[in-house]
Structures are given as C-alpha cells and as structure tokens.
Biopython code that builds the backbone (N, CA, C, O; Angstrom):
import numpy as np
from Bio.PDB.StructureBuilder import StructureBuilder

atoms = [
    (1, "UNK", "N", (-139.043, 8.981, -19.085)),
    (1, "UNK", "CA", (-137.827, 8.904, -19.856)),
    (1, "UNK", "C", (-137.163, 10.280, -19.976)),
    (1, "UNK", "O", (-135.954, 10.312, -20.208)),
    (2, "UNK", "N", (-137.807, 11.344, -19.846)),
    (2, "UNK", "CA", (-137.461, 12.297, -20.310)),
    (2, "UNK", "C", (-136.642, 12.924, -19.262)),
    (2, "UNK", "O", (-135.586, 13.485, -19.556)),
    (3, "UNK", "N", (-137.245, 12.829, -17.576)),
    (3, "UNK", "CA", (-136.478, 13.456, -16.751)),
    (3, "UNK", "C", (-135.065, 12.711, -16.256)),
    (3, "UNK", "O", (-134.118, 13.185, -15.628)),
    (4, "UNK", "N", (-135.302, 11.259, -16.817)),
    (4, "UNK", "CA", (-133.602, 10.595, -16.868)),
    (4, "UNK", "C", (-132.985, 11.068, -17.759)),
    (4, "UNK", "O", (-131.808, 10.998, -17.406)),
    (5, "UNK", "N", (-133.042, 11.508, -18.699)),
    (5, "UNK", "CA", (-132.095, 12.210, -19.966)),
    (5, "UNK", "C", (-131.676, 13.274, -18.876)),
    (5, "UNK", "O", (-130.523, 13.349, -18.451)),
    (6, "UNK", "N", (-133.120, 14.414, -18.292)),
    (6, "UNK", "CA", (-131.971, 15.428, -17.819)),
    (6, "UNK", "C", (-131.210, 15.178, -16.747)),
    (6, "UNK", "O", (-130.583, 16.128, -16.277)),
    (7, "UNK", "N", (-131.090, 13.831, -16.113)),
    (7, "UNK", "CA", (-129.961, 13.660, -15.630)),
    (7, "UNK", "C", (-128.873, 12.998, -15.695)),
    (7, "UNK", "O", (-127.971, 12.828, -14.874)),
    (8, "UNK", "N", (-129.020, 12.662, -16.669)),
    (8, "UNK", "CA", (-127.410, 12.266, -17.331)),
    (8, "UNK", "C", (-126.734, 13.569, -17.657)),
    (8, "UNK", "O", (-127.032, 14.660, -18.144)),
    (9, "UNK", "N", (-125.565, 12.879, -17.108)),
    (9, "UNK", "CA", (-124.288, 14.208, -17.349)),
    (9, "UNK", "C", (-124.272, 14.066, -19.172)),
    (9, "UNK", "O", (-124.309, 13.097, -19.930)),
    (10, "UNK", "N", (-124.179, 15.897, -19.429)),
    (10, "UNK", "CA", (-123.711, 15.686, -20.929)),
    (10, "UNK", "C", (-121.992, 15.366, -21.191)),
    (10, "UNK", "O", (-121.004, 15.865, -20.652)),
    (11, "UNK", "N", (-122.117, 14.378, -22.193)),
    (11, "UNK", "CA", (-120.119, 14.398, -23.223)),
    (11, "UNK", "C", (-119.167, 15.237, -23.180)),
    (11, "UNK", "O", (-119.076, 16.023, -24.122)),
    (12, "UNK", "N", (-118.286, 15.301, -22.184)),
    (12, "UNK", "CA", (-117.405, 16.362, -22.462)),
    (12, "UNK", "C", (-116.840, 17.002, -23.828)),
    (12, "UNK", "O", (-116.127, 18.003, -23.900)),
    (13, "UNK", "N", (-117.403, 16.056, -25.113)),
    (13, "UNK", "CA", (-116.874, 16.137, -26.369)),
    (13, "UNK", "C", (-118.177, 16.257, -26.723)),
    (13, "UNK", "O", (-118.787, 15.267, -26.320)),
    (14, "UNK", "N", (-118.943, 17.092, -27.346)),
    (14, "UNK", "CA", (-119.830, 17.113, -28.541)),
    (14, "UNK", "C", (-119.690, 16.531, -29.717)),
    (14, "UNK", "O", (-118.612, 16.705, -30.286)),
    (15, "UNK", "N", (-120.678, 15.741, -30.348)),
    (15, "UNK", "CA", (-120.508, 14.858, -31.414)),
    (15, "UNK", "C", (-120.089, 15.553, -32.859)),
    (15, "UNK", "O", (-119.623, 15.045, -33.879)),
    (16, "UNK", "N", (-120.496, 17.123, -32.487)),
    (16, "UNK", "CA", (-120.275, 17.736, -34.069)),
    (16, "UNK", "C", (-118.744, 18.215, -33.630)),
    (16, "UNK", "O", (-117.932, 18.403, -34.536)),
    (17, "UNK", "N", (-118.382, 18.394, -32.374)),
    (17, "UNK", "CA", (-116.989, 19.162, -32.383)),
    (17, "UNK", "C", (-115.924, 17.506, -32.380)),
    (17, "UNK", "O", (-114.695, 17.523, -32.457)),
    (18, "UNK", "N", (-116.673, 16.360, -32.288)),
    (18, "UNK", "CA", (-115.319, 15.173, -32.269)),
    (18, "UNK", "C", (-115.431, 15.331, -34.008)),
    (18, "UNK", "O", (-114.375, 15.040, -34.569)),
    (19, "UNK", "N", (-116.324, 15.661, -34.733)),
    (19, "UNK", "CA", (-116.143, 15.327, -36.028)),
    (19, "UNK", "C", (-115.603, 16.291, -36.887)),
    (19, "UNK", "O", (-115.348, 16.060, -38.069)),
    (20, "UNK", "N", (-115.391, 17.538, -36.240)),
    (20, "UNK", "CA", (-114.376, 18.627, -36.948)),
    (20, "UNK", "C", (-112.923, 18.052, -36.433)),
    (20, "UNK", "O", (-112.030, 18.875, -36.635)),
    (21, "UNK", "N", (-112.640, 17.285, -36.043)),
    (21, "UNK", "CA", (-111.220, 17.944, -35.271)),
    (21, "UNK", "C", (-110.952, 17.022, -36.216)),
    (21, "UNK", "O", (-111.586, 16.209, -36.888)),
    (22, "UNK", "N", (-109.861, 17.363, -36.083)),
    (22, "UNK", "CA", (-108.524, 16.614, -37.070)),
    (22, "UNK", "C", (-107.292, 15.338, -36.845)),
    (22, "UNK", "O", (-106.739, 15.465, -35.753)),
    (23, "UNK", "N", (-106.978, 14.617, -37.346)),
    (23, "UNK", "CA", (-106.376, 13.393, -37.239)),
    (23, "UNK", "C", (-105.405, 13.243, -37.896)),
    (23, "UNK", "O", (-105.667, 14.158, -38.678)),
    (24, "UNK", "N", (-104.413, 12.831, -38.285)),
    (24, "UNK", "CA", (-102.918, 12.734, -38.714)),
    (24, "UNK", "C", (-103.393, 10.853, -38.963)),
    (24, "UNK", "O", (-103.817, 10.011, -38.170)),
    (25, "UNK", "N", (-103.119, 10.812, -40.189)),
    (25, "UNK", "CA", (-102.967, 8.512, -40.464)),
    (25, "UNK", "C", (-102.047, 8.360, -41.323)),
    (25, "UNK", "O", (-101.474, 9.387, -41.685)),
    (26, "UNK", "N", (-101.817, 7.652, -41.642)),
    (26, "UNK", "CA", (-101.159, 6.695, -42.683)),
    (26, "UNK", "C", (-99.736, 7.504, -43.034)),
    (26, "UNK", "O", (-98.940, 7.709, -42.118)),
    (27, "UNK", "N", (-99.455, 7.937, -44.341)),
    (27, "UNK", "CA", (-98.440, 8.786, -44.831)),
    (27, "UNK", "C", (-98.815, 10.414, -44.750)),
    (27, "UNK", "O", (-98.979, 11.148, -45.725)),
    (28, "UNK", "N", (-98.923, 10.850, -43.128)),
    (28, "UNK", "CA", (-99.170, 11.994, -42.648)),
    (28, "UNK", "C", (-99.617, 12.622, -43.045)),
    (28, "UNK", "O", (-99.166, 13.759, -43.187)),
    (29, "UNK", "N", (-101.304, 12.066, -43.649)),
    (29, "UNK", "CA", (-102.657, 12.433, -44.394)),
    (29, "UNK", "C", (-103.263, 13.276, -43.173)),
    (29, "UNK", "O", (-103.468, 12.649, -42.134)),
    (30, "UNK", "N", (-103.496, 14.322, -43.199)),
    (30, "UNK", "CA", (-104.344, 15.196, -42.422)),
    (30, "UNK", "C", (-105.924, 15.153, -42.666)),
    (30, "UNK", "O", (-106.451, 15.624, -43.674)),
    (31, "UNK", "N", (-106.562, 14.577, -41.704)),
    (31, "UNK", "CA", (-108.328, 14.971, -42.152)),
    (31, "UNK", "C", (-108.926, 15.360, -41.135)),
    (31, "UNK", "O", (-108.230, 16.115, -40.456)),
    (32, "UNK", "N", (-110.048, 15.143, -40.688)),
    (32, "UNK", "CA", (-111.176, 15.641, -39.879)),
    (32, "UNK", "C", (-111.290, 14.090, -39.245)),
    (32, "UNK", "O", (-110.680, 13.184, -39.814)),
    (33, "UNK", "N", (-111.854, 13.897, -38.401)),
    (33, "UNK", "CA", (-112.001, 12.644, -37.701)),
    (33, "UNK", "C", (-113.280, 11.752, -38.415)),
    (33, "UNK", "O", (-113.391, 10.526, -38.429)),
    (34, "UNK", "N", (-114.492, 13.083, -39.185)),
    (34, "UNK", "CA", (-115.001, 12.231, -40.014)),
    (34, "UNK", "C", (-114.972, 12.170, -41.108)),
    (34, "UNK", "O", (-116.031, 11.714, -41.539)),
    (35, "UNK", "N", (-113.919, 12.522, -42.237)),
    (35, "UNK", "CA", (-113.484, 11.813, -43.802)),
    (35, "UNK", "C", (-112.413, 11.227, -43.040)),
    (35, "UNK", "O", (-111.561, 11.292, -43.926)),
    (36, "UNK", "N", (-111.726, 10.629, -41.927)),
    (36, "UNK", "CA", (-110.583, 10.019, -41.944)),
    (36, "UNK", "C", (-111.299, 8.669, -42.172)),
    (36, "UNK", "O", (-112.430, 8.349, -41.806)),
    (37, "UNK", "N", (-109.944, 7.603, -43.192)),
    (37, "UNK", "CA", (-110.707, 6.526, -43.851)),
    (37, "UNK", "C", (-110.900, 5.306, -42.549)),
    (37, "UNK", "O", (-110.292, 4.919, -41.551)),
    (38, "UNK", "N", (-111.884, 5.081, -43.135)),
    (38, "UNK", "CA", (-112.173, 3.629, -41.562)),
    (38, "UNK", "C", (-110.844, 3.211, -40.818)),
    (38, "UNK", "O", (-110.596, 3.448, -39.636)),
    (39, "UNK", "N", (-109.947, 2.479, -41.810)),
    (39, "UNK", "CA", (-108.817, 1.349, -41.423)),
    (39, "UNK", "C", (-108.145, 2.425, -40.730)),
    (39, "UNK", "O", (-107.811, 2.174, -39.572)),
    (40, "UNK", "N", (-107.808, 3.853, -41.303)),
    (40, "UNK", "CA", (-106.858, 4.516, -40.908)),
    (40, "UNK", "C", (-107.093, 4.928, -39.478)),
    (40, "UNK", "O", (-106.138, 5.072, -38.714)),
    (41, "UNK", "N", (-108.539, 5.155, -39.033)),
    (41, "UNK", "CA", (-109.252, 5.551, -37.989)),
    (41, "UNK", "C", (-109.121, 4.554, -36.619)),
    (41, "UNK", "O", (-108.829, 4.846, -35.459)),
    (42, "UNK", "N", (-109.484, 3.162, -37.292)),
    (42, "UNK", "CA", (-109.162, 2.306, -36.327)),
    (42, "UNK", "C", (-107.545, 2.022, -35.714)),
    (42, "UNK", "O", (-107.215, 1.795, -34.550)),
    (43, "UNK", "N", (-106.675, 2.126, -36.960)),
    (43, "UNK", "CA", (-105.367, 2.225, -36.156)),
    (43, "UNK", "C", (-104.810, 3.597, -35.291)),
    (43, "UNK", "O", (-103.847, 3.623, -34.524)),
    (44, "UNK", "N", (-105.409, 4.340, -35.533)),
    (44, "UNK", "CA", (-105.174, 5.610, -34.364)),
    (44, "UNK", "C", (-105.990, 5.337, -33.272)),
    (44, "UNK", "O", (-105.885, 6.096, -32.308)),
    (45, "UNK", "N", (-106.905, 4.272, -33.208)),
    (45, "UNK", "CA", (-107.976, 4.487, -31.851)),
    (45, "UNK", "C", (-106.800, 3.324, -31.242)),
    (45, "UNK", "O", (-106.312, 3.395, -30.114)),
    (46, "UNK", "N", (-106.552, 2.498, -32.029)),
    (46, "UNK", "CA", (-106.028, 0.913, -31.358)),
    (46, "UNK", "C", (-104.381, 1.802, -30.724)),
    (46, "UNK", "O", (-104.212, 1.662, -29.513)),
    (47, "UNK", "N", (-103.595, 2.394, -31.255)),
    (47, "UNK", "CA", (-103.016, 3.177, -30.734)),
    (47, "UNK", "C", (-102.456, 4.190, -29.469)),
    (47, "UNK", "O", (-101.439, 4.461, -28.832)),
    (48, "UNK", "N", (-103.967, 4.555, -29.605)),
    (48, "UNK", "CA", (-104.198, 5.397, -28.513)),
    (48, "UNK", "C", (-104.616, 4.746, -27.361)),
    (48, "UNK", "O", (-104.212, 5.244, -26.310)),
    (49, "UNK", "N", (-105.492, 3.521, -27.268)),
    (49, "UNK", "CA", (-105.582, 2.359, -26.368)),
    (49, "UNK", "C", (-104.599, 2.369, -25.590)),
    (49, "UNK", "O", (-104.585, 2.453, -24.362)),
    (50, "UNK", "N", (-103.654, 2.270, -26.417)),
    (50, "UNK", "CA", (-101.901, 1.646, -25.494)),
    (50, "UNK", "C", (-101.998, 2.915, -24.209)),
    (50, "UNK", "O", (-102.016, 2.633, -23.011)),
    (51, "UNK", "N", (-102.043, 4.061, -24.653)),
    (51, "UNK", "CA", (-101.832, 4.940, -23.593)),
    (51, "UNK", "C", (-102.861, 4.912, -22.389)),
    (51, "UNK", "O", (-102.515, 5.293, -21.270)),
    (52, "UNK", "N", (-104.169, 4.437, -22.661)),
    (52, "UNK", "CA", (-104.883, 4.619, -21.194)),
    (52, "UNK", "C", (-104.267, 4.181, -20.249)),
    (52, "UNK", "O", (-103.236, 3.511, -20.203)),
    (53, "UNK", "N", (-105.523, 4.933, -18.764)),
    (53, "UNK", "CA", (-104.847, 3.895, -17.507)),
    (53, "UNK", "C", (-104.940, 2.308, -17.837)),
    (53, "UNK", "O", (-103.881, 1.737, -17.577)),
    (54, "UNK", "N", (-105.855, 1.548, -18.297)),
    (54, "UNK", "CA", (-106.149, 0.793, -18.591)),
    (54, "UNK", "C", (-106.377, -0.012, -19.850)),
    (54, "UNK", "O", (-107.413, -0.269, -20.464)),
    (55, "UNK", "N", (-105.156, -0.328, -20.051)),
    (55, "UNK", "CA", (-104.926, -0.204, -22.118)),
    (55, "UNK", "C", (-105.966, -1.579, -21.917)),
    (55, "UNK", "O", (-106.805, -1.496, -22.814)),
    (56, "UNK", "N", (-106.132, -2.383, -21.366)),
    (56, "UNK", "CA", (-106.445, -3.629, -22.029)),
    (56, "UNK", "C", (-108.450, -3.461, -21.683)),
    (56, "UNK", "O", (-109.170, -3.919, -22.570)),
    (57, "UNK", "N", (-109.033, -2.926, -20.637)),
    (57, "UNK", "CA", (-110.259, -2.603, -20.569)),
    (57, "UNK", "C", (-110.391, -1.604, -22.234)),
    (57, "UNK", "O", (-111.003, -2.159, -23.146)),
    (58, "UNK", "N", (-109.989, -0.651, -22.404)),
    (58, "UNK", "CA", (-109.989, 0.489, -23.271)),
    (58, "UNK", "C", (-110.210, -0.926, -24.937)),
    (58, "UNK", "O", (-110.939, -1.178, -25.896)),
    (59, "UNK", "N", (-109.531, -1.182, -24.548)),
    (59, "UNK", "CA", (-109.042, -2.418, -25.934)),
    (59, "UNK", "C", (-110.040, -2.535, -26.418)),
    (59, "UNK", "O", (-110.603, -2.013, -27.381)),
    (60, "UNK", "N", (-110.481, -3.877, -25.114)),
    (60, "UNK", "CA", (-112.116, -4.486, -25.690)),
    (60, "UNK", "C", (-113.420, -3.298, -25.773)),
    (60, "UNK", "O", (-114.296, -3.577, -26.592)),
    (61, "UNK", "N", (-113.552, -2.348, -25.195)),
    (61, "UNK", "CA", (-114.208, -1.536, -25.607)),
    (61, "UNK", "C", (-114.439, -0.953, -26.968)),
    (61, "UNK", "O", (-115.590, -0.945, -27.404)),
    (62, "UNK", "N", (-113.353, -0.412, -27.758)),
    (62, "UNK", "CA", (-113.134, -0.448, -28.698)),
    (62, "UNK", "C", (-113.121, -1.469, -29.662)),
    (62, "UNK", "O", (-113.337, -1.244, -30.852)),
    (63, "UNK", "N", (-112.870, -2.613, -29.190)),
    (63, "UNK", "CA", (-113.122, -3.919, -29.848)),
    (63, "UNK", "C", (-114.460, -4.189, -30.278)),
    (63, "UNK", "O", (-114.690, -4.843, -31.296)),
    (64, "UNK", "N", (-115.310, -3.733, -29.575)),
    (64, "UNK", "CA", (-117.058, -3.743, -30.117)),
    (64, "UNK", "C", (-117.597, -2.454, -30.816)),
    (64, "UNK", "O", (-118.715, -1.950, -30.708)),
    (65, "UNK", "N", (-116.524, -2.043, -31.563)),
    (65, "UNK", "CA", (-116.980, -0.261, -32.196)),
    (65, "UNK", "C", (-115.864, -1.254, -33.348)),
    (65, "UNK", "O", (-114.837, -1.933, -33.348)),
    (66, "UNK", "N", (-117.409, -0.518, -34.616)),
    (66, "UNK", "CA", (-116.774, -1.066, -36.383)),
    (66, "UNK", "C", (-115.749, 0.330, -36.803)),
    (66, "UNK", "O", (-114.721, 0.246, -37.476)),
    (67, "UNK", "N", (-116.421, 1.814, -36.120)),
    (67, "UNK", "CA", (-115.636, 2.907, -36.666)),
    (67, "UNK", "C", (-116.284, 3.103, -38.119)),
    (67, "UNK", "O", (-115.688, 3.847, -38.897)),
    (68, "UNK", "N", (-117.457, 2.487, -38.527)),
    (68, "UNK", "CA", (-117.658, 2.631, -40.261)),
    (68, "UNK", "C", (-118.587, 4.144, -39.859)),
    (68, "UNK", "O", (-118.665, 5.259, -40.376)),
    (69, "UNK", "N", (-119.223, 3.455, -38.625)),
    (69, "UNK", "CA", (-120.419, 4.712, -37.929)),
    (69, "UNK", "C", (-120.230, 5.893, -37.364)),
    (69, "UNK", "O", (-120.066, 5.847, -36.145)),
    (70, "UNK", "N", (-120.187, 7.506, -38.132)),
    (70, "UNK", "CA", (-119.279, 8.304, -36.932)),
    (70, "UNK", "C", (-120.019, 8.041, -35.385)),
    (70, "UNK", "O", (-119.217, 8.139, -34.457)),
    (71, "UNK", "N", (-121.244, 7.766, -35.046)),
    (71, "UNK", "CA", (-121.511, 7.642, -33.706)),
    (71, "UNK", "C", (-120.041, 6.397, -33.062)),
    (71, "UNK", "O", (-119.418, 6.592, -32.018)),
    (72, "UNK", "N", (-119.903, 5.698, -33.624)),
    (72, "UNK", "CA", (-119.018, 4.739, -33.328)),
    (72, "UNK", "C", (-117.311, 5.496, -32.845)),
    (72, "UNK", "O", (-116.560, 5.182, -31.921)),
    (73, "UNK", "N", (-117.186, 6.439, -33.789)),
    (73, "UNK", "CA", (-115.893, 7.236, -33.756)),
    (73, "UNK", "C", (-115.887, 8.468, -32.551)),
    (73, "UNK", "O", (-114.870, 9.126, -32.333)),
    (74, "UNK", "N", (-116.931, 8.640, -31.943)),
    (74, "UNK", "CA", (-117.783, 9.523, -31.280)),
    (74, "UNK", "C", (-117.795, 9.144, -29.338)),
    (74, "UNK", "O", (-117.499, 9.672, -28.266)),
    (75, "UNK", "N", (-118.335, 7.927, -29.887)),
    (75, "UNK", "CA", (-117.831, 6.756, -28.645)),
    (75, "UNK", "C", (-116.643, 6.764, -28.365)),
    (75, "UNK", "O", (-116.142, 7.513, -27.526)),
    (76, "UNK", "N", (-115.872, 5.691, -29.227)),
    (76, "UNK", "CA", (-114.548, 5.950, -29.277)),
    (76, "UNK", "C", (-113.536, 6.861, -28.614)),
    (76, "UNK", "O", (-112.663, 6.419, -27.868)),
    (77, "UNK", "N", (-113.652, 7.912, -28.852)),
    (77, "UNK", "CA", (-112.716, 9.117, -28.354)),
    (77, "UNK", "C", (-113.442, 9.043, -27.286)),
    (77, "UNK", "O", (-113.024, 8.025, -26.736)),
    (78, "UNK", "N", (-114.530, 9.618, -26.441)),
    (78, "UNK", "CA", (-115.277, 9.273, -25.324)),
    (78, "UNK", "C", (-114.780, 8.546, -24.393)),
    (78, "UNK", "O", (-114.374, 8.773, -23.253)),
    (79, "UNK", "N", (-114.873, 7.626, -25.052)),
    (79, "UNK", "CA", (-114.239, 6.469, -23.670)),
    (79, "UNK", "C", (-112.441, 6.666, -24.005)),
    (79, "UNK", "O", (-111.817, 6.404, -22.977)),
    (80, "UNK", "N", (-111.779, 6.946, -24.844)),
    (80, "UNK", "CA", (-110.608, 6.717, -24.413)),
    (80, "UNK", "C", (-110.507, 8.169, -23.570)),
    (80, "UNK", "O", (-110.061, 8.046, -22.429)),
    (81, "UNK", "N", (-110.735, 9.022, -23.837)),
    (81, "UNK", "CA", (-110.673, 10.092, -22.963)),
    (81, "UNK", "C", (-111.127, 10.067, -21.759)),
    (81, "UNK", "O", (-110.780, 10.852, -20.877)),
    (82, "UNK", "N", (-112.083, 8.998, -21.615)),
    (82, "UNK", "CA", (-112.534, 8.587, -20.194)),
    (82, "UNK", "C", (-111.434, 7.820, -19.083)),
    (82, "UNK", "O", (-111.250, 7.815, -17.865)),
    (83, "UNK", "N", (-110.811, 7.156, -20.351)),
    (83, "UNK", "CA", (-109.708, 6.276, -19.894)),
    (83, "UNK", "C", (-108.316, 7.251, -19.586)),
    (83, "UNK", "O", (-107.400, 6.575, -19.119)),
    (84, "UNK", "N", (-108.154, 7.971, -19.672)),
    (84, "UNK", "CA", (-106.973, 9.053, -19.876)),
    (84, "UNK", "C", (-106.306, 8.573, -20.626)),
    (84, "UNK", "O", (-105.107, 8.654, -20.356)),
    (85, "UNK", "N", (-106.619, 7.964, -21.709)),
    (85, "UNK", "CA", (-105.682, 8.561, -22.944)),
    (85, "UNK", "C", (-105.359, 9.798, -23.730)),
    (85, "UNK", "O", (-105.993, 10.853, -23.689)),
    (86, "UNK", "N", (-103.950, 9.453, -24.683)),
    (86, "UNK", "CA", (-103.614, 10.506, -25.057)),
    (86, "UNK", "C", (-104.363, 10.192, -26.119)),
    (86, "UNK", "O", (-104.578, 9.041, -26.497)),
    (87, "UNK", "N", (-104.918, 11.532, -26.798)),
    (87, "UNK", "CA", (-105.964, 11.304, -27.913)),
    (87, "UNK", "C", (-105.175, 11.955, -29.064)),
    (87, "UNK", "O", (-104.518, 12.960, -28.793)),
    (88, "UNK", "N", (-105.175, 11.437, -30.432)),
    (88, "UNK", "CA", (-104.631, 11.690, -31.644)),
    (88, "UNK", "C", (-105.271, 12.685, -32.138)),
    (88, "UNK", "O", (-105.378, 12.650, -33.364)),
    (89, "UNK", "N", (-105.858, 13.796, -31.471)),
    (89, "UNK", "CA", (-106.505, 14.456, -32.181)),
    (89, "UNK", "C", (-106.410, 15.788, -32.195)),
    (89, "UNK", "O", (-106.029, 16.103, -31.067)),
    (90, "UNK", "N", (-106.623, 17.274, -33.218)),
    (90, "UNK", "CA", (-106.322, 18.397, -33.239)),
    (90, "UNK", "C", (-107.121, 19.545, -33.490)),
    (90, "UNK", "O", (-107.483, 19.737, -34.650)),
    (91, "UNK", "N", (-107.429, 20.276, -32.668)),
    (91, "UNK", "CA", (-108.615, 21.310, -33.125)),
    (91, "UNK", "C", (-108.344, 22.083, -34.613)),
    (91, "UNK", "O", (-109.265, 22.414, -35.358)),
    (92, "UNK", "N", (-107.285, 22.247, -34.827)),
    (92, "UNK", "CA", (-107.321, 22.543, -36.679)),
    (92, "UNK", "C", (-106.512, 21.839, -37.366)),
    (92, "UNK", "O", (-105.892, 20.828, -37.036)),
    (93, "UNK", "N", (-106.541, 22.640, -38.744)),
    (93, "UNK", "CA", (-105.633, 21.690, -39.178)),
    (93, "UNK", "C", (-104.251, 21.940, -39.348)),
    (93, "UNK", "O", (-103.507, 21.012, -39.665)),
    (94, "UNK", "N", (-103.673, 23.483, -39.113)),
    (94, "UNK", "CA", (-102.485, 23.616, -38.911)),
    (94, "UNK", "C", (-101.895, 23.246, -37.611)),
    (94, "UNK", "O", (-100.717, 23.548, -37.423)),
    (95, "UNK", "N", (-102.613, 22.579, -36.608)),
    (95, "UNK", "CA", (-102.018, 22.242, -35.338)),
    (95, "UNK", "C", (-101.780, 20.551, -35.934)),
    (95, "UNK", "O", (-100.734, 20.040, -35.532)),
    (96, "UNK", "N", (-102.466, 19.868, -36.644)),
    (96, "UNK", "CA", (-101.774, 18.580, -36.767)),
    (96, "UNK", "C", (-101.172, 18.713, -37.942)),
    (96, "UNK", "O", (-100.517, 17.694, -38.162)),
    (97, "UNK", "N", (-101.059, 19.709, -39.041)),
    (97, "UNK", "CA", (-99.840, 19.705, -39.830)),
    (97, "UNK", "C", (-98.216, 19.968, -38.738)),
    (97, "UNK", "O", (-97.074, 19.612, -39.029)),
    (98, "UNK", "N", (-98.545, 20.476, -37.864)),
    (98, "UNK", "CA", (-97.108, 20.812, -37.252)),
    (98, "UNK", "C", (-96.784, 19.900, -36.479)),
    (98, "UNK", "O", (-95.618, 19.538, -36.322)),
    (99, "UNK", "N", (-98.174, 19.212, -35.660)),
    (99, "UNK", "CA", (-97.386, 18.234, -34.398)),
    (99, "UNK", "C", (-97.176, 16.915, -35.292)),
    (99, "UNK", "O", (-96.723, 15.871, -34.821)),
    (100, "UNK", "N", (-97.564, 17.084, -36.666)),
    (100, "UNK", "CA", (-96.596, 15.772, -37.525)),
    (100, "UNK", "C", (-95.490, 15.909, -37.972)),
    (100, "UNK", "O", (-94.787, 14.899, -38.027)),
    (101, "UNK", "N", (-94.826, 17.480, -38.549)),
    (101, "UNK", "CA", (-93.960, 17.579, -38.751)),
    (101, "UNK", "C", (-93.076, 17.156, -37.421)),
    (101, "UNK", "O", (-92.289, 16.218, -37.552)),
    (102, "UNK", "N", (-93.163, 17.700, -36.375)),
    (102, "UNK", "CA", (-92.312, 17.613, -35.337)),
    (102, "UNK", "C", (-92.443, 16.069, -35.026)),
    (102, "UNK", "O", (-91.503, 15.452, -34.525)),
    (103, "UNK", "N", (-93.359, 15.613, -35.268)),
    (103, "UNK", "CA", (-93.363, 14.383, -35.638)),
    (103, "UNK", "C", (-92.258, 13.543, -36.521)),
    (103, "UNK", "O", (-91.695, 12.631, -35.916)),
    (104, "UNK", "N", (-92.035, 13.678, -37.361)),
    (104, "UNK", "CA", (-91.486, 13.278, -38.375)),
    (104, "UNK", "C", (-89.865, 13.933, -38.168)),
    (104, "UNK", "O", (-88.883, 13.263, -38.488)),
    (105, "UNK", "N", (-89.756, 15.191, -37.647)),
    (105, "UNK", "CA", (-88.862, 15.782, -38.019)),
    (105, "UNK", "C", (-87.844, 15.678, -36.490)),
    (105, "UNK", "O", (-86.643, 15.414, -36.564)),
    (106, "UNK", "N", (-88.307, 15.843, -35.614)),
    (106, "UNK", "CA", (-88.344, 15.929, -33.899)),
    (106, "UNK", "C", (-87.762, 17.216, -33.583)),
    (106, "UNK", "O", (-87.112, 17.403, -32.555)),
    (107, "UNK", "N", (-87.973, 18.049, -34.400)),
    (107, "UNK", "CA", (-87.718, 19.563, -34.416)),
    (107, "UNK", "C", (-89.174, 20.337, -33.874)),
    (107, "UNK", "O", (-90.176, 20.426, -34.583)),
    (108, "UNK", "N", (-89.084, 20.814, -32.624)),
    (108, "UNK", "CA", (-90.367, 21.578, -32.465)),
    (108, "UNK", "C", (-90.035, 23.296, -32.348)),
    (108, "UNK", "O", (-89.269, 23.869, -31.573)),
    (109, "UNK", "N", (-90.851, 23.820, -33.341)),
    (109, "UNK", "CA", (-90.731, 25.372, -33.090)),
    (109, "UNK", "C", (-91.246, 25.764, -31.883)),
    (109, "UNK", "O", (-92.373, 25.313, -31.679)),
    (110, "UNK", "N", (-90.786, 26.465, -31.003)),
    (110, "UNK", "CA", (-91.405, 26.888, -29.637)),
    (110, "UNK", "C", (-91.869, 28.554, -30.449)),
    (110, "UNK", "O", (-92.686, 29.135, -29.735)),
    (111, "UNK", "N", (-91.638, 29.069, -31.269)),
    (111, "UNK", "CA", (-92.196, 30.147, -32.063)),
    (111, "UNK", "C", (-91.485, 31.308, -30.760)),
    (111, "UNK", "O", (-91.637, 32.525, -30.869)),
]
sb = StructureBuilder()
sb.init_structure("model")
sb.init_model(0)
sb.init_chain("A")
sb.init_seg("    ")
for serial, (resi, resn, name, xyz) in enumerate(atoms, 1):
    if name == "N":
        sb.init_residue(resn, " ", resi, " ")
    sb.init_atom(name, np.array(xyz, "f"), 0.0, 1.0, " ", f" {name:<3s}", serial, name[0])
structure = sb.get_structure()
C-alpha cells in the first residue's frame, strides 16, 4: 500500500492552502473557504460548475459532495479545477474584497 501512495501524483491544491483561501457568498460576505457557511459554499461550487469544460460531468460530481465536510470542499475545488473551471476563490482577503467590489461596482482599479 505504501509504495502506491508514492505513486500517486500529489493535489495541485493542498488541503490546508484550499482552506485558507477566501470566498465572496451571499451579500458579499468575505470568508475563508472553511467558515464559509455550507448553503453559501454549495452555491459557489454549483456556480462554478457552469464554467467547466464539462459543466454537466462537473455537476454530478459535485452532486455526491454534502460540502458539510471540509474534505468534501477540498474535493470540490479539485475536481472543478480539474475540469477547468473558473474557481471563486482568493488567496487573501483583500483580493476578494476588491474582485467584489469590481464586482458590484464594474469599476476595476488597474492601480
């Protein structure tokens, strides 16, 4: 068992770095991917679905993930990133305070 582990390719996403990054939900609540609240979590994954190559494979995949589990939220991004989706997500938190404003606003500072 052990020398099949070392050959599996490792996650391009580490499980502790999908759970720092940050998420934009509901009324442009900023959190971490793990205090973001379940419901809010699942509508950014169901979301982001739309964009894969393959929105409707990506779907049901996600369709068998509750999201209550961060391993579940972990998956999640995984495979949609597998899928080339665009992923809702931000390495801090002043990068998704701004790409919501510009969001909201459609004003982007090029600084």
């Amino acid at each position: 068992m052990a020398d099949r582990a070392k050959s599996l390719p490792k996650p391009e996403l580490s499980y502790q770095r999908a759970m720092a990054l940050y998420v934009v939900s509901g009324r442009s609540i900023v959190s971490t991917v793990k205090d973001c609240p379940q419901a809010a979590f699942v509508e950014l994954m169901r979301r982001a679905a739309r964009s894969a190559k393959d929105p409707d494979k990506a779907r049901k995949v996600l369709d068998g993930l509750s999201f209550d589990q961060f391993v579940d939220r972990w998956y999640g991004l995984l495979i949609l990133n597998q899928q080339g989706a665009t992923l809702p997500v931000y390495a801090t938190e002043e990068e998704a305070r701004t790409s919501d404003r510009e969001r909201l606003t459609g004003y982007k500072n090029d600084r």
